[in-house]
C-alpha positions in Angstrom: 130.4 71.3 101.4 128.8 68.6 99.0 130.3 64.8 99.7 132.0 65.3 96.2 134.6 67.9 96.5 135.5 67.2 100.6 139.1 66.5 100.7 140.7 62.8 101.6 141.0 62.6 105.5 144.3 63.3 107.0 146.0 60.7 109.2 147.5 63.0 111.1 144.6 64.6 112.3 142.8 63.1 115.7 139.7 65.9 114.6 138.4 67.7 111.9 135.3 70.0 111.3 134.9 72.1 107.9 132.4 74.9 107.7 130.8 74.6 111.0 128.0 76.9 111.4 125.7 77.2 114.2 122.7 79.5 115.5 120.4 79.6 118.5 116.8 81.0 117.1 117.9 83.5 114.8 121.4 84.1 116.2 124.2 82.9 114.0 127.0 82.1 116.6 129.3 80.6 114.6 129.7 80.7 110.3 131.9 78.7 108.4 134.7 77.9 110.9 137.2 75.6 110.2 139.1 73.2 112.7 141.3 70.9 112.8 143.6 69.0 116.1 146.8 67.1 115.4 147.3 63.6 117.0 149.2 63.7 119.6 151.9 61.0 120.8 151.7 59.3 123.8 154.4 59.6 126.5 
């Protein structure tokens, strides 16, 4: 996704990955995932 429309960062968030994509040689293993991982509060 270009630098110009990627959304503001999220606080919130301790990780996020948009549009991951991935091969090995001409194997696409992964296409377009998405992730993201709340912060989590210490105990």
């Amino acid at each position: 996704m270009p630098s110009s429309v990627m959304p503001a960062p999220r606080s919130d968030l301790a990780i996020a990955a948009n549009g991951l994509r991935t091969s090995y040689g001409d194997k696409t293993v992964l296409d377009g995932i998405d992730l993201a991982a709340p912060n989590r509060d210490p105990e």
